[in-house]
N, C-alpha and C positions, 0 to 999 in steps of 0.2 A: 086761176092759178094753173091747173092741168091746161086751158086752153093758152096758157103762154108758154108754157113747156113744148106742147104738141107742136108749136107756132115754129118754135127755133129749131127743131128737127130739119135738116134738109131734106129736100123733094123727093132725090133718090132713094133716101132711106123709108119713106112715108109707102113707095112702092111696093106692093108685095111679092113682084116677080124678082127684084134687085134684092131684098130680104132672103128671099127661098137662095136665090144663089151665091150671095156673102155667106148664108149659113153654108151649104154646101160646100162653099169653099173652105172654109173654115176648117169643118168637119173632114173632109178629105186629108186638108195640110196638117192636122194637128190630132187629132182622135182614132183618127181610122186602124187598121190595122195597116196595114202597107202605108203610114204618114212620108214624109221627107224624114224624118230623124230615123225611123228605122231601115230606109233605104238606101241612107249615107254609108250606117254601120254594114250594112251586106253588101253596099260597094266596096267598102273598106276590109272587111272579111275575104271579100271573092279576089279581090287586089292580095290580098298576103297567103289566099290557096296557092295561085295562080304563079307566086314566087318561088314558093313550095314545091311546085309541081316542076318548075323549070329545075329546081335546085336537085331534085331529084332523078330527074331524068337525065342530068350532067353526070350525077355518081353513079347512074344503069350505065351509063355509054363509057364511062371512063373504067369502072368494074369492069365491064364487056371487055373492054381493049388490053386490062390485065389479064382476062381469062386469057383471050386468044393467043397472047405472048407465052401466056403457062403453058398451053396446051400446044404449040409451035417449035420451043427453042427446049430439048433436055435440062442444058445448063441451069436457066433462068427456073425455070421446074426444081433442080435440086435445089439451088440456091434459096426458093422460097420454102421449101419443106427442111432444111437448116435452119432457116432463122426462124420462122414461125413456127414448126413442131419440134423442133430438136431433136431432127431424125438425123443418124449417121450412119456410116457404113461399117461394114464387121472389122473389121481390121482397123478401127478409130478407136481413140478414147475421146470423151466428150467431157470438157470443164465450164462449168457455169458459172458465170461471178454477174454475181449482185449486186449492187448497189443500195445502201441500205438507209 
């Protein structure tokens, strides 16, 4: 009975060098630390840094280029400390309407 079992094993498999390295493979693709499935997700982690980092370096350059307008033109200077701080000048009166 075991010897008819043993019998229908194929060849390669009966090898102990093909054995050691099915296991090995195996073990690498499925078990390991570094497998395929955990490599996919840090490919796919490192792809939406990577997005990140682009998307951020566009608001550094695009900020930048608002700075350099603030700091270049008076006008464009008072106009944003108006609307963003609600500063005015002494001889102004200033009305706020909200929207509620």
């Amino acid at each position: 009975m075991i010897k008819r079992a043993y019998n229908k094993i194929p060849a390669y498999l009966k090898n102990r060098y093909s054995l050691v390295i099915l296991f090995f493979l195996v073990w690498m693709l499925f078990f390991d630390q570094n497998d395929i499935i955990t490599q996919i997700k840090l490919k796919q982690r490192l792809n939406k840094i990577e997005k990140q980092k682009e998307y951020y370096n566009d608001e550094i350059s695009r900020t930048q280029s608002e700075l350099d307008n603030l700091l270049n033109d008076e006008d464009k200077l008072e106009k944003f400390a108006r609307e963003k701080y609600l500063m005015k000048r002494n001889n102004e009166d200033l009305f706020i309407i909200s929207e509620e």
